[in-house]
PASE-869877 format. One record per residue (C-alpha): residue number from 1; residue in three letters; chain; x, y, z. Coordinates in Angstrom, 2 decimals. Layout:
BEGIN
n,res,chain,u,v,w
NUM,ALA,A,X,Y,Z $
...
This chain:
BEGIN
n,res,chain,u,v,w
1,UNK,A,88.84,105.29,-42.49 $
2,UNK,A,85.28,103.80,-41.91 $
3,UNK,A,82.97,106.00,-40.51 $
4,UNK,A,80.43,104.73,-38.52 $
5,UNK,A,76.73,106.05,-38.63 $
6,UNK,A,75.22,107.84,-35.16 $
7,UNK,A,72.48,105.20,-35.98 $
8,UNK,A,74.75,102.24,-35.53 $
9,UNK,A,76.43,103.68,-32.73 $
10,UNK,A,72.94,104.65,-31.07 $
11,UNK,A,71.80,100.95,-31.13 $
12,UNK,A,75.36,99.87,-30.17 $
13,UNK,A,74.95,101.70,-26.81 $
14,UNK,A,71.62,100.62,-26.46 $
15,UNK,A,72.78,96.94,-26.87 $
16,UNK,A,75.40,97.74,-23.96 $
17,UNK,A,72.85,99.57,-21.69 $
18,UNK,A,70.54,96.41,-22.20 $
19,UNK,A,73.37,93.68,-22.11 $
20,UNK,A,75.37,94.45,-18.86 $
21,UNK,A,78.99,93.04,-19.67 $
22,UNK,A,81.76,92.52,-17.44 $
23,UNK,A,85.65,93.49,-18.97 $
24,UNK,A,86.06,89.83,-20.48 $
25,UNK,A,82.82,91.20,-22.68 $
26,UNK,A,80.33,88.26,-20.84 $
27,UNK,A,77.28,89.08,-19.87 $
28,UNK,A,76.20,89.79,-16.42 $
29,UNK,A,73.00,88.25,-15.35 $
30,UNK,A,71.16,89.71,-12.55 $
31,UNK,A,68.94,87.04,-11.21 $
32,UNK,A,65.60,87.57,-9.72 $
33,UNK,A,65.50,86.95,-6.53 $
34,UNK,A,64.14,83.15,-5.15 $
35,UNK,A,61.00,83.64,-2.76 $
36,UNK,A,61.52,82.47,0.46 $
37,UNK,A,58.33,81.80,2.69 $
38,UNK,A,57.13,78.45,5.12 $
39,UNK,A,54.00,76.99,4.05 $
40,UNK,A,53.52,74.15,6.31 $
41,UNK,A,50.53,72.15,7.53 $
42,UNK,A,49.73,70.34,10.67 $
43,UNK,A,49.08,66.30,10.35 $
44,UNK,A,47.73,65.47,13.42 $
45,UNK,A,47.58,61.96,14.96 $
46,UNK,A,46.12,62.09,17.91 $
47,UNK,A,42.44,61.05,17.98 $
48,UNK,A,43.02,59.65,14.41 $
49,UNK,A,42.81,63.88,13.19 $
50,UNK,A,44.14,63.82,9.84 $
51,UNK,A,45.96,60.63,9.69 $
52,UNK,A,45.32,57.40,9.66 $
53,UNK,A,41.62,58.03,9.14 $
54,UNK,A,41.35,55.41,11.62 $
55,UNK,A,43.53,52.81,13.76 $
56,UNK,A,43.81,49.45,12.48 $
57,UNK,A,44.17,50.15,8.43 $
58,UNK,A,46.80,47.96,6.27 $
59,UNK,A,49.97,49.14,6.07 $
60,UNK,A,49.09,49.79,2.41 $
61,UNK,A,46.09,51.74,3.42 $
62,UNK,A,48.28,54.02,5.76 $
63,UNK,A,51.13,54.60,3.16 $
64,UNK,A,48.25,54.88,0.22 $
65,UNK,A,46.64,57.69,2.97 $
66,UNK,A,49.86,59.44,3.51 $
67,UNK,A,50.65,59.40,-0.14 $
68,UNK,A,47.44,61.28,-1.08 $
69,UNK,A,48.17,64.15,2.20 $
70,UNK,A,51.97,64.96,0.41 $
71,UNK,A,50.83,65.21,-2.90 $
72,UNK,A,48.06,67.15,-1.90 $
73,UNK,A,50.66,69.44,-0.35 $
74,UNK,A,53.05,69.26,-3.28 $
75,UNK,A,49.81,70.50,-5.62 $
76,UNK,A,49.44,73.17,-3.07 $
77,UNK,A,53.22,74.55,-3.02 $
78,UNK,A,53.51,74.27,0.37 $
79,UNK,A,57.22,73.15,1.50 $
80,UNK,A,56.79,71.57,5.28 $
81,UNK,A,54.82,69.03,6.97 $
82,UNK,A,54.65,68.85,11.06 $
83,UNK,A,53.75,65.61,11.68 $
84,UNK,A,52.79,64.25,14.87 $
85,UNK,A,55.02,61.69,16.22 $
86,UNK,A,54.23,61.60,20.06 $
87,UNK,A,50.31,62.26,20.71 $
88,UNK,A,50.48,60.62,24.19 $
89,UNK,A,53.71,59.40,25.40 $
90,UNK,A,53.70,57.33,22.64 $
91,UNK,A,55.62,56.89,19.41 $
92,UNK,A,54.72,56.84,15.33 $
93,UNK,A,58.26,55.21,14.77 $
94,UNK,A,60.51,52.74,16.38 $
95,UNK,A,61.49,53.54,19.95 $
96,UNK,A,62.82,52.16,22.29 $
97,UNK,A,62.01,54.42,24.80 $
98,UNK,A,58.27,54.80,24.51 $
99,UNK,A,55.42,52.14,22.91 $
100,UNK,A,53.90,52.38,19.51 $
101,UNK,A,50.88,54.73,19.40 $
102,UNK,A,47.85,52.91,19.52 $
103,UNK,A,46.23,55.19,16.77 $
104,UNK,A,48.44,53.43,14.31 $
105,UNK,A,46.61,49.42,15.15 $
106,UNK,A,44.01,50.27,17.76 $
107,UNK,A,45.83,48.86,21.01 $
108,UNK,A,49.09,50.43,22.11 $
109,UNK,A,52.54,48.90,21.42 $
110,UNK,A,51.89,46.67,18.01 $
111,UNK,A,53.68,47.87,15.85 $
112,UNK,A,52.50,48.17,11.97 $
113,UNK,A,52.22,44.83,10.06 $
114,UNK,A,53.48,44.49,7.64 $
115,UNK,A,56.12,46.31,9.40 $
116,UNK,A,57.36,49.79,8.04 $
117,UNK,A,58.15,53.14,10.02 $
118,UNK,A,56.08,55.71,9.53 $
119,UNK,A,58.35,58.91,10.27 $
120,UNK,A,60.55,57.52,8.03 $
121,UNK,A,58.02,56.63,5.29 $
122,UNK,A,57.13,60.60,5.95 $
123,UNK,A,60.81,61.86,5.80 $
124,UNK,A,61.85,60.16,2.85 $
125,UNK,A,58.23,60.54,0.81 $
126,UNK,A,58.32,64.33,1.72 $
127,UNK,A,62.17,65.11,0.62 $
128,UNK,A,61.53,63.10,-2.66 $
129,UNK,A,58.88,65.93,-2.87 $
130,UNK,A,60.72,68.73,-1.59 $
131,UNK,A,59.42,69.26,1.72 $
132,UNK,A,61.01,69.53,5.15 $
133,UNK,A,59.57,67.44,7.85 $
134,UNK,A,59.11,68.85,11.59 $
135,UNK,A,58.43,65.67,13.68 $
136,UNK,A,55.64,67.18,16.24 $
137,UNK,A,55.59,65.89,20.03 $
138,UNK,A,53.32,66.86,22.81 $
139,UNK,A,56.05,66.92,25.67 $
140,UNK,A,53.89,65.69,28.98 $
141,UNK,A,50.40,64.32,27.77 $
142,UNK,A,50.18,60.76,28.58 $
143,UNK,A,46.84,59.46,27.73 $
144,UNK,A,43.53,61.09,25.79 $
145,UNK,A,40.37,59.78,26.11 $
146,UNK,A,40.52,58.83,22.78 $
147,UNK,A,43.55,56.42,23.46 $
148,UNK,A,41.87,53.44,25.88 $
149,UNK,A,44.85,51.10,25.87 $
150,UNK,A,48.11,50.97,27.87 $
151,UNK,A,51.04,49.02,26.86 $
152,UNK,A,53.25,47.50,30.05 $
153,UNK,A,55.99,49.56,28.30 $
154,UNK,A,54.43,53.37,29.26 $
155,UNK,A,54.96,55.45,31.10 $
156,UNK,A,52.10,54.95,33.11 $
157,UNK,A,52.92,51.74,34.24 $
158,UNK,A,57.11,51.98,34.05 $
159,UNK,A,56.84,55.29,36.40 $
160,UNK,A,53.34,56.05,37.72 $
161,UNK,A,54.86,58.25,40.52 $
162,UNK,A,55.59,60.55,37.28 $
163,UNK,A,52.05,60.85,36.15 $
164,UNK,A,49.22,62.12,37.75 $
165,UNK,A,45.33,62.52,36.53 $
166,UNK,A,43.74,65.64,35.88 $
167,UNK,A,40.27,65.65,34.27 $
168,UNK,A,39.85,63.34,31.89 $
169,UNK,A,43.34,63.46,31.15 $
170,UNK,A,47.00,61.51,32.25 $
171,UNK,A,49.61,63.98,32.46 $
172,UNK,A,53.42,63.68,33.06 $
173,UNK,A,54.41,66.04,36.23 $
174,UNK,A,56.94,68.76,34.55 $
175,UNK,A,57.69,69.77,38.13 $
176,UNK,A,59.44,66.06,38.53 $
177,UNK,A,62.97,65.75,37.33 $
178,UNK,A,62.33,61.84,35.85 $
179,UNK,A,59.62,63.37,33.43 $
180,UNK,A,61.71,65.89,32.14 $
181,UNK,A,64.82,64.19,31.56 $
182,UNK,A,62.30,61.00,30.17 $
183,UNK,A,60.95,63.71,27.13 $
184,UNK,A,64.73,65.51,26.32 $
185,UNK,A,65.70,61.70,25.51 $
186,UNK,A,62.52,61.25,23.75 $
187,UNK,A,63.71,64.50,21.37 $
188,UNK,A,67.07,63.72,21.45 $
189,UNK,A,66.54,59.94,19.99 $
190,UNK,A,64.39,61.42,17.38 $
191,UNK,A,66.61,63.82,16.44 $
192,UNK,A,69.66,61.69,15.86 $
193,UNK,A,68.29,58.83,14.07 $
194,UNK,A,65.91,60.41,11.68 $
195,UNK,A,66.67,62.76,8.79 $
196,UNK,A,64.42,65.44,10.03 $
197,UNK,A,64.44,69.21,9.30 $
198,UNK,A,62.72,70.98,12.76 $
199,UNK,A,61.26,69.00,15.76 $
200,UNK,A,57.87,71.19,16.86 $
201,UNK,A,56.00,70.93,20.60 $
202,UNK,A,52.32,72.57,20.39 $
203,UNK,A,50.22,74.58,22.62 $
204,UNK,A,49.92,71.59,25.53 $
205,UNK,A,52.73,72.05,28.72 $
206,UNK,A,50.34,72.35,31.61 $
207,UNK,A,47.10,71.00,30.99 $
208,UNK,A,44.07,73.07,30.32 $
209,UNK,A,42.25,74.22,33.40 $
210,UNK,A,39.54,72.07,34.64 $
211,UNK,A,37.02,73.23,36.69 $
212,UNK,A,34.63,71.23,39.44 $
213,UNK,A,31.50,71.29,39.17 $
214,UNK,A,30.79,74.21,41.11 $
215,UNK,A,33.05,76.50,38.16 $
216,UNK,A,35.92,76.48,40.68 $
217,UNK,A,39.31,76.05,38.52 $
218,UNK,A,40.93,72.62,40.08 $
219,UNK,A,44.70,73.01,40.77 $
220,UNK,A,47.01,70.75,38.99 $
221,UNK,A,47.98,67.47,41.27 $
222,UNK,A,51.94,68.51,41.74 $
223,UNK,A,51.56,68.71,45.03 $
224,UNK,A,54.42,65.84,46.10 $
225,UNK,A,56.93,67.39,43.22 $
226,UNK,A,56.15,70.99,44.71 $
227,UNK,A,56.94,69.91,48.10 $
228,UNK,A,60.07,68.50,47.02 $
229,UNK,A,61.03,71.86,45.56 $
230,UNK,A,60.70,73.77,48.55 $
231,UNK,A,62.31,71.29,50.81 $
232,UNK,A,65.41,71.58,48.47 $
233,UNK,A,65.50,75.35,49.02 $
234,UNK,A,63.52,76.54,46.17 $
235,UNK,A,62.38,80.18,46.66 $
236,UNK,A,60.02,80.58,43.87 $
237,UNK,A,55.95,80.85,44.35 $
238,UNK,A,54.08,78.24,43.01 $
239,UNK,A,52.93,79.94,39.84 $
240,UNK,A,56.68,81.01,38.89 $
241,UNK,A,57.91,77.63,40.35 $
242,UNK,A,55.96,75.79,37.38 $
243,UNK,A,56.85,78.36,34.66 $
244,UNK,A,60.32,77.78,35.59 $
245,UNK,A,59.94,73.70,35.07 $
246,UNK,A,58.59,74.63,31.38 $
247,UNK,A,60.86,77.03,30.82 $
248,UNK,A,63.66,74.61,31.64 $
249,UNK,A,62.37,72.21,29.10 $
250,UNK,A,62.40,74.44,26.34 $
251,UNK,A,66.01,76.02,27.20 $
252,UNK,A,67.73,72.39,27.30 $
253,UNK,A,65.55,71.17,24.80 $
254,UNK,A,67.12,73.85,22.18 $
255,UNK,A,70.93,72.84,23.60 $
256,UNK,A,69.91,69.01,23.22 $
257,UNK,A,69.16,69.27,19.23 $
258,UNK,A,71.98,71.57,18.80 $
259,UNK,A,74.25,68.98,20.17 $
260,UNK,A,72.95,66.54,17.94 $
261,UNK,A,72.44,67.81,14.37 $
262,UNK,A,73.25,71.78,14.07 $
263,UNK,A,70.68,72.57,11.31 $
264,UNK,A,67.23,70.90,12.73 $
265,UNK,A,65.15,73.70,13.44 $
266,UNK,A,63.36,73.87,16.69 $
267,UNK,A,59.66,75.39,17.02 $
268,UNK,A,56.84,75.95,19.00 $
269,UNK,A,52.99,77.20,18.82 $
270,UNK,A,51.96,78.28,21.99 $
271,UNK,A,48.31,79.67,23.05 $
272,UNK,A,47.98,82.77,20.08 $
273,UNK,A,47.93,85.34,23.82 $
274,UNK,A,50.59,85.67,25.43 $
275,UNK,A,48.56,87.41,27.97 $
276,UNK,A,45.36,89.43,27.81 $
277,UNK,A,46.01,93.39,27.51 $
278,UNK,A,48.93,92.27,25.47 $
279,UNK,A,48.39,94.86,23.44 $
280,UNK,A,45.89,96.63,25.16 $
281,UNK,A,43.21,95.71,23.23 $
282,UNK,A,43.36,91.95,23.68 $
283,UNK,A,40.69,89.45,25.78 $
284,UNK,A,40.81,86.16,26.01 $
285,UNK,A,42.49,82.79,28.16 $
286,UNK,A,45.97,83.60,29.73 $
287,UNK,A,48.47,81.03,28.63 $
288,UNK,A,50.88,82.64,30.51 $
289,UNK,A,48.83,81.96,33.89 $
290,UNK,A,46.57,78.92,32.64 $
291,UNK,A,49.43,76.68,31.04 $
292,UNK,A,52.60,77.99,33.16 $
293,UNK,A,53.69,79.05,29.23 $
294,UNK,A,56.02,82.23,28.94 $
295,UNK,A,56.32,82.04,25.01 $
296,UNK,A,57.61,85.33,25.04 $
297,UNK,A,60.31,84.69,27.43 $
298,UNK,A,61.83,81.75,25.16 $
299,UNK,A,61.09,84.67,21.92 $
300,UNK,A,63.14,86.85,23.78 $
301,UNK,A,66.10,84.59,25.16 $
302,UNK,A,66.21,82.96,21.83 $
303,UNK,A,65.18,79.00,22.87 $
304,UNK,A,63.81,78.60,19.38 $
305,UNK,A,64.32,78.86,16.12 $
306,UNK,A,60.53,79.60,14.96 $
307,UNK,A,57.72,80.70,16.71 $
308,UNK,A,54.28,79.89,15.78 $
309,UNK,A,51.40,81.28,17.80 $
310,UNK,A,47.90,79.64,17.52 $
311,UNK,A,45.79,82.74,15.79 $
312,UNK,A,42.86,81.05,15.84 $
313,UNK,A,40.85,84.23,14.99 $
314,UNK,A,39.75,86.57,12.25 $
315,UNK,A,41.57,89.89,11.25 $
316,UNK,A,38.53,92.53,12.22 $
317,UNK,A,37.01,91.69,15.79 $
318,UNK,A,39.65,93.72,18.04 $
319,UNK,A,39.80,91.39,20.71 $
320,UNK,A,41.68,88.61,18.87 $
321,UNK,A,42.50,90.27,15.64 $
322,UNK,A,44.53,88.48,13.62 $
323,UNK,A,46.90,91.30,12.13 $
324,UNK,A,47.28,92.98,15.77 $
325,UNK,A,47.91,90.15,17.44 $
326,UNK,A,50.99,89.22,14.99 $
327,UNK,A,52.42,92.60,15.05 $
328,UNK,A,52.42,92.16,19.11 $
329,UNK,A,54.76,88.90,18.81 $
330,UNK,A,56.90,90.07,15.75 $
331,UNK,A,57.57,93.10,17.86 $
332,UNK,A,58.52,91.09,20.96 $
333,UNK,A,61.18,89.40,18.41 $
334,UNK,A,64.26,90.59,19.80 $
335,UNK,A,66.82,87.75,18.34 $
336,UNK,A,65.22,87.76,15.08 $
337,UNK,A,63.57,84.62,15.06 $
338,UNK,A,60.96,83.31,12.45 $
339,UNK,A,57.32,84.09,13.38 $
340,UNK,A,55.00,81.91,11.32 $
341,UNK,A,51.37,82.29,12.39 $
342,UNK,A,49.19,79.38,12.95 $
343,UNK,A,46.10,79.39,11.27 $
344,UNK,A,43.14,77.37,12.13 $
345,UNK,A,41.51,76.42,8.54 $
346,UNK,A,39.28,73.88,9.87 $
347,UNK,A,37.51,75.99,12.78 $
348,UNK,A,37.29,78.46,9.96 $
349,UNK,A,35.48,76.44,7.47 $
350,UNK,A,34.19,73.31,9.01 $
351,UNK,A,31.86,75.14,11.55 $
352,UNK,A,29.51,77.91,11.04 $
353,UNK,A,31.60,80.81,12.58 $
354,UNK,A,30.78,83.40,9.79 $
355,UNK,A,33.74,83.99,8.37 $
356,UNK,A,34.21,85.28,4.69 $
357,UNK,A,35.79,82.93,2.14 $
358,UNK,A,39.05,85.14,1.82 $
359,UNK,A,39.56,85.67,5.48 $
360,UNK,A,42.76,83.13,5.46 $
361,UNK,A,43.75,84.01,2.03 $
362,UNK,A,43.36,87.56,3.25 $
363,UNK,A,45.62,86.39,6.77 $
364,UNK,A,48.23,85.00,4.10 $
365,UNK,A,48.86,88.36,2.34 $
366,UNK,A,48.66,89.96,5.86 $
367,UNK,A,51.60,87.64,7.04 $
368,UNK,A,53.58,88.98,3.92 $
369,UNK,A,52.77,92.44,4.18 $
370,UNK,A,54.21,92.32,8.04 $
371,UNK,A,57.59,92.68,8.21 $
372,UNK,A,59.36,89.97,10.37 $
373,UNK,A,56.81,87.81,9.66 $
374,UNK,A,57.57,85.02,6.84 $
375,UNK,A,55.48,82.20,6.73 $
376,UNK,A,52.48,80.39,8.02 $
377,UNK,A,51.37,77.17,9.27 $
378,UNK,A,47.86,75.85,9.04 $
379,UNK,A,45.29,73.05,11.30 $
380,UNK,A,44.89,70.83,10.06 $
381,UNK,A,44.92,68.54,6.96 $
382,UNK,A,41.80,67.10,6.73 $
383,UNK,A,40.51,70.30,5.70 $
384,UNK,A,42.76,70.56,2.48 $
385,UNK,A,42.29,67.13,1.87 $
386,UNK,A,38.74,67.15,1.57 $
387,UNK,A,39.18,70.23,0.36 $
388,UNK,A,35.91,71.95,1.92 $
389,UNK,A,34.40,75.18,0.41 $
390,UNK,A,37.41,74.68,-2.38 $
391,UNK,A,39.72,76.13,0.53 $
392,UNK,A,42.72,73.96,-0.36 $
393,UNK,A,42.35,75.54,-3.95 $
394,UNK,A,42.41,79.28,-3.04 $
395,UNK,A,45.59,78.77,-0.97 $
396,UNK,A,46.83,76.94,-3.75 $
397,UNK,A,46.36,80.12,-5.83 $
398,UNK,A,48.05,82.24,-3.19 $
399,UNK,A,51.20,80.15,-3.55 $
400,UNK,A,50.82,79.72,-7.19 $
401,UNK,A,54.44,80.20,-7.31 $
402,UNK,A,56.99,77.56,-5.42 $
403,UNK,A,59.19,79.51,-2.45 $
404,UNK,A,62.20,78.42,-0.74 $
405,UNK,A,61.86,77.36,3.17 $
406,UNK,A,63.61,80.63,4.97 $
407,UNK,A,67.01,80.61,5.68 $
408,UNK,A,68.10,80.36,9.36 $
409,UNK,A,71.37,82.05,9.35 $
410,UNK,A,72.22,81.85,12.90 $
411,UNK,A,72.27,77.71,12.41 $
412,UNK,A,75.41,76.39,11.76 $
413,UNK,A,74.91,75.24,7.98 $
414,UNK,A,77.66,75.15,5.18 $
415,UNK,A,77.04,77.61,2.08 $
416,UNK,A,77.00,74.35,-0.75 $
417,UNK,A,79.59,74.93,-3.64 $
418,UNK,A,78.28,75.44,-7.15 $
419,UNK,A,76.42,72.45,-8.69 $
420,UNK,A,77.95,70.66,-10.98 $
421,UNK,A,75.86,70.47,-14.61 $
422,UNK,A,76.58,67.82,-16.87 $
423,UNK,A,75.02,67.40,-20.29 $
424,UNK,A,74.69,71.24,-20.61 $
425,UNK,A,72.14,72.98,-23.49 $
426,UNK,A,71.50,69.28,-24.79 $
427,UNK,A,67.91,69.05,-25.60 $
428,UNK,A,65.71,66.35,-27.00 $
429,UNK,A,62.20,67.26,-28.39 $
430,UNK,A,60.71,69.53,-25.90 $
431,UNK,A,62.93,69.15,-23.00 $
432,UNK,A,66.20,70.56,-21.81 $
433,UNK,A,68.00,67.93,-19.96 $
434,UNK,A,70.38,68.70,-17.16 $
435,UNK,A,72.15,66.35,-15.11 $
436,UNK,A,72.88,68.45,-12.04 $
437,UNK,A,75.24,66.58,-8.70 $
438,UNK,A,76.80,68.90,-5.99 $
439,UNK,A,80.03,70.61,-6.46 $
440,UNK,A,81.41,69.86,-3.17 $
441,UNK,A,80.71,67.32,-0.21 $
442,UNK,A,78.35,69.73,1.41 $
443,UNK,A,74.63,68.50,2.45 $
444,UNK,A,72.34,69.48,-0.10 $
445,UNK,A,68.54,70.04,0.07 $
446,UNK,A,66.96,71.42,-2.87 $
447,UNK,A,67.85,72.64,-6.27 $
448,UNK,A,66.81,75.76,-7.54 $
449,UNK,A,66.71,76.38,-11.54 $
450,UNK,A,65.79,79.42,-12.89 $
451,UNK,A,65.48,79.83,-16.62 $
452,UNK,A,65.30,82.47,-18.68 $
453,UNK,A,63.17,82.83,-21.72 $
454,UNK,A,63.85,86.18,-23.00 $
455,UNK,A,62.50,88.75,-20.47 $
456,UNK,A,60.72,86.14,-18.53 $
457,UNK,A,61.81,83.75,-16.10 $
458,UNK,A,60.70,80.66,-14.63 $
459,UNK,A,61.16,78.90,-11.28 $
460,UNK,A,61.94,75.38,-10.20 $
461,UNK,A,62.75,74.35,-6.70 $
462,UNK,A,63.35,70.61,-6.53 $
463,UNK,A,64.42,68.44,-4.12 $
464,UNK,A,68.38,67.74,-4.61 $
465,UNK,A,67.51,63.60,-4.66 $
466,UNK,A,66.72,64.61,-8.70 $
467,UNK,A,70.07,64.33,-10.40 $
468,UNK,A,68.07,64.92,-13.93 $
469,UNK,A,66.08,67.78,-14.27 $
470,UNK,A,63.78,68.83,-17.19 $
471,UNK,A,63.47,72.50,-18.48 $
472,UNK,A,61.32,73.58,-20.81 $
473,UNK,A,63.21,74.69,-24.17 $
474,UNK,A,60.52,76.72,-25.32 $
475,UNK,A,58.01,78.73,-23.25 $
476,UNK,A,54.77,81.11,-25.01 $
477,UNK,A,57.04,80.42,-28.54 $
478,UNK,A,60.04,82.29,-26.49 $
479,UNK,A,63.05,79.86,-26.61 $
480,UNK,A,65.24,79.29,-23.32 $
481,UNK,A,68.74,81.06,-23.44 $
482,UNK,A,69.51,80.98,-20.34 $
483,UNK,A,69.69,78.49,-17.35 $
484,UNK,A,70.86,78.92,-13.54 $
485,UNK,A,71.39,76.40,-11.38 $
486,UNK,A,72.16,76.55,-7.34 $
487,UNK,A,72.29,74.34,-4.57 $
488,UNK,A,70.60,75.09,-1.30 $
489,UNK,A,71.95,73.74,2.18 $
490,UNK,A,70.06,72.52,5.28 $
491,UNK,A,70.10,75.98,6.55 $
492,UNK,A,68.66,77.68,3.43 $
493,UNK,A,72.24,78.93,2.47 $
494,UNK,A,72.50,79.12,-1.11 $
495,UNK,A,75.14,78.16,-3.41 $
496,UNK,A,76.46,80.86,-6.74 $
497,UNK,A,74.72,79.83,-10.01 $
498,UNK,A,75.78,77.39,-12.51 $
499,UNK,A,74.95,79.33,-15.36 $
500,UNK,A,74.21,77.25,-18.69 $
501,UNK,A,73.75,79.25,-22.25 $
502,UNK,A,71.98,77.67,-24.72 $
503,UNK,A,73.47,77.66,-28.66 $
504,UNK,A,69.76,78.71,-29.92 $
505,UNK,A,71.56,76.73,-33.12 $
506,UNK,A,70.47,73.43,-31.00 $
């Protein structure tokens, strides 16, 4: 009988200890885990913000423009764009409902020429790239006085009883039933006939205050709608009266996407204070009072899927501090929600405010290190862009590694089935080549390889429109052994691995 030396069996057991196998004597691979984090920007419209660069440019010019803004974000790792589609009652696609922006061609209702949509130039250039799209709208604003034109198909001139004037602004009425019903159709057409991932309404439901010119704070014109309301039996004061007509919009806003595609996500960024002394320590404008907005009532009663509050401010001075001022909404999270912060990148750096270079690198980590807190969303894109103070490359270097949108488990979303791999452990030269298509009829999103080269691994998330992917068969003169592949749904549900071994003979 053989005997077998304590040496060999040592180094056996060692082999066993560092090679998990399961009772067929496979190994068992314990994959690292794929980061999950929103890293989206604003690109504002309105006012010609961050894109076009001005109204009237060539169709080329626009898509040559938007081209530059998504690979900017793809060199960045970030994984979502909000895009504003609706600046004024007005639309950056084809509607039927509402006339073509006139920041697009400089007069309201002409339509791009050559012709081409631009939401759906955004959707399908940002999934090609692997980002979501959250088509932005601004619910009751009707004209800016950026926007000098009005087409005979607005609004303003198909219901002026809807609209009144306030400042130097046209605003819808959100007391009167026509203007609400009028934006739900606006979301709901948007929803259904383009391929987005979230739609997103911003910080604007009542107006700003304006004051005469004695300082005394005018009251918004609703008097006619207000009236109605309390001739119909309403018991509510006036205040409460026009929270309630907000609050109304976002509650059957959430039930109107739902009806139409489960999985879009539906967000808001409201005022960054809910309401001074909220915590105790907080000063500042009262959104809750000032713009009829009870963000923490549609937090709490669930109307959302994410919440992003506007914290416009730096992490130290305690009365807007950053880090406090997130803790106070993630702790108001009673459903579980997202929270993703809004961060305000070119207040920050544009103007002289004094704030150190880190500060939002520094609000990044501060995101992380708060627990139900997992992403962040910055204003606006003409900062990264231009990339001012070399902002655009810091962040860059805070995402240096590529994350996975979070998954929104309360959406109704199909777990995808394993990917299929075809041409498995083939390589040619350099390259691994996979052929990867899904393994069931589920909706797929993204791809997500990991590959092993010895104890390292490396990350790819790509967008599941790649049906060839390239791996790298040889990283720091460590060869690849070792591939997983898994699909990811619209609702961030992710499939088992497809795992691929490579015969190092190849």
């Amino acid at each position: 009988m053989r005997r077998i030396s304590c040496h060999a069996l040592l180094v056996a057991l060692l082999l066993l200890i560092a090679t998990p196998m399961n009772s067929f004597g496979e190994e068992l691979v314990d994959l690292p885990p794929v980061p999950r984090e929103f890293r989206a920007v604003w690109i504002a419209t309105v006012n010609n913000i961050d894109w076009p660069s001005k109204p009237g440019l060539s169709t080329k010019q626009q898509k040559e423009e938007m081209i530059g803004i998504l690979e900017r974000c793809e060199a960045m790792n970030l994984n979502a764009v909000i895009f504003q589609v609706r600046p004024v009652a007005d639309a950056l696609y084809k509607s039927e409902l509402e006339p073509w922006s006139a920041y697009i061609s400089g007069q309201q209702g002409i339509a791009p020429r050559p012709y081409y949509d631009p939401l759906e130039f955004v959707v399908e250039e940002s999934h090609k790239r692997g980002m979501e799209v959250h088509a932005w709208f601004n619910p009751y604003r009707t004209q800016h006085p950026s926007n000098k034109t009005v087409d005979d198909g607005h609004v303003a001139v198909k219901h002026p009883d809807w609209v009144k004037t306030y400042g130097s602004l046209m605003w819808m009425d959100p007391g009167n039933d026509g203007a609400l019903e009028h934006t739900l159709a606006v979301f709901r057409d948007v929803v259904k006939r383009y391929d987005i991932d979230g739609i997103h309404v911003d910080d604007y439901f009542y107006p700003y205050p304006v004051n005469d010119k004695e300082g005394k704070r005018v009251s918004f014109p609703d008097d006619e709608s207000w009236e109605q309301y309390k001739s119909g039996g309403g018991k509510l004061e006036r205040d409460d009266w026009r929270r309630d007509n907000i609050n109304r919009l976002i509650e059957r806003a959430y039930d109107v996407v739902r009806e139409e595609k489960p999985h879009v996500k539906v967000g808001y960024s409201p005022f960054g204070i809910w309401r001074p002394g909220h915590p105790e320590q907080i000063k500042g404008f009262d959104a809750y009072e000032g713009l009829y907005a009870d963000a923490k009532l549609w937090l709490v009663e669930g109307w959302l899927d994410y919440l992003t509050p506007q914290l416009y401010w730096a992490s130290d001075p305690p009365g807007q501090s950053f880090p406090v001022l997130l803790k106070w909404w993630v702790d108001q999270n009673e459903k579980g929600r997202h929270i993703w912060p809004g961060h305000s990148v070119g207040r920050s750096y544009v103007t002289d405010r004094g704030w150190s270079l880190d500060e939002i690198p520094r609000q990044i980590y501060t995101t992380r290190a708060q627990p139900g807190a997992d992403g962040n969303v910055f204003f606006s894109m003409k900062t990264f862009v231009k990339n001012k103070k070399n902002l655009a490359d810091r962040i860059a270097q805070v995402y240096a590694s590529p994350a996975l949108v979070p998954e929104t488990p309360w959406l109704d979303g199909e777990t995808p089935a394993t990917p299929k791999v075809g041409n498995p452990g083939k390589s040619k030269g350099v390259a691994i080549s996979l052929k990867i298509k899904p393994g069931d009829k589920s909706e797929v999103s993204h791809w997500v390889i990991q590959t092993r080269y010895g104890l390292k691994w490396d990350l790819q998330i790509v967008s599941a429109s790649e049906r060839t992917i390239q791996v790298d068969r040889v990283s720091a003169d460590v060869p690849c052994d070792l591939i997983a592949i898994r699909a990811v749904g619209r609702t961030g549900k992710m499939s088992d691995p497809e795992l691929v071994r490579m015969d190092k003979k190849k």
